[in-house]
Phi, psi and omega in degrees: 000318171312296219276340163311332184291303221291310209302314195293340185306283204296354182250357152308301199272344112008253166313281169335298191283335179294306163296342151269022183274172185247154176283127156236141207239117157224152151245161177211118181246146169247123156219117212267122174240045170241180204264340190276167172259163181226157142250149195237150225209101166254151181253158168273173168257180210269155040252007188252342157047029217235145191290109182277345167155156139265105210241105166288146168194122200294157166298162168052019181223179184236130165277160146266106153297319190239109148241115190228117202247127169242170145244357189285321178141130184259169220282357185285319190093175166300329200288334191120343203288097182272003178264147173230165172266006168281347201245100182292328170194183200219085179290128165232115184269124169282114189274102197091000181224114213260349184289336206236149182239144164279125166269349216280141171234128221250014145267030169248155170277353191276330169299285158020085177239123188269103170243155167187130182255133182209162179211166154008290166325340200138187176209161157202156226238111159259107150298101155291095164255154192219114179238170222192146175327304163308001148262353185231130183231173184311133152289119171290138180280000000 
């Protein structure tokens, strides 16, 4: 009878600790409001230096680049930070017209707009960055 008590004790407290952890939610959205279509290109950092995904995104649409859901805690943090040192760069390309280059540069925090929402549950960290004809110029010879 003890150890039916203890057992059902641990899968109480379980269940207990389970409903209670908390979610954390991050994201990293590219949103293009230029006319061009574009690509987004991420590297890991070295020593594996390796293409972490690629993302077409279309004029006038939003990509999600990063959506990573823990219970461990997320990867942006509470502060906001969207660079991280796992992401050695991030190439963004006007996709098929090799005459125009993206200057904007996205291992910086300022390209970045950092939102975050949390409740009882948890928080999640959306990282933005938004780029517009004025970020993508003439490629110089």
């Amino acid at each position: 009878m003890k150890r039916a008590l203890l057992i059902l004790s641990v899968i109480y407290l379980s269940v207990i600790a389970i409903g209670c952890s908390k979610n954390y939610k991050s994201k990293k959205v590219i949103e293009n409001k230029s006319t061009h279509n574009i690509k987004v290109t991420l590297y890991g950092s070295p020593p594996n230096r390796v293409e972490r995904g690629t993302f077409l995104v279309a004029s006038d649409k939003t990509q999600t680049i990063v959506d990573f859901n823990s219970t461990a805690g997320a990867i942006y943090g509470e502060n906001s930070a969207c660079v991280r040192s796992d992401i050695d760069s991030i190439t963004v390309e006007v996709n098929g017209d090799e005459n125009f280059i993206v200057v904007k540069d996205f291992m910086n925090d300022n390209s970045w707009i950092a939102s975050k929402t949390s409740n009882s549950k948890g928080f999640a960290v959306e990282c933005r960055a938004i780029i517009t004809d004025a970020d993508i110029v003439p490629k110089s010879d």
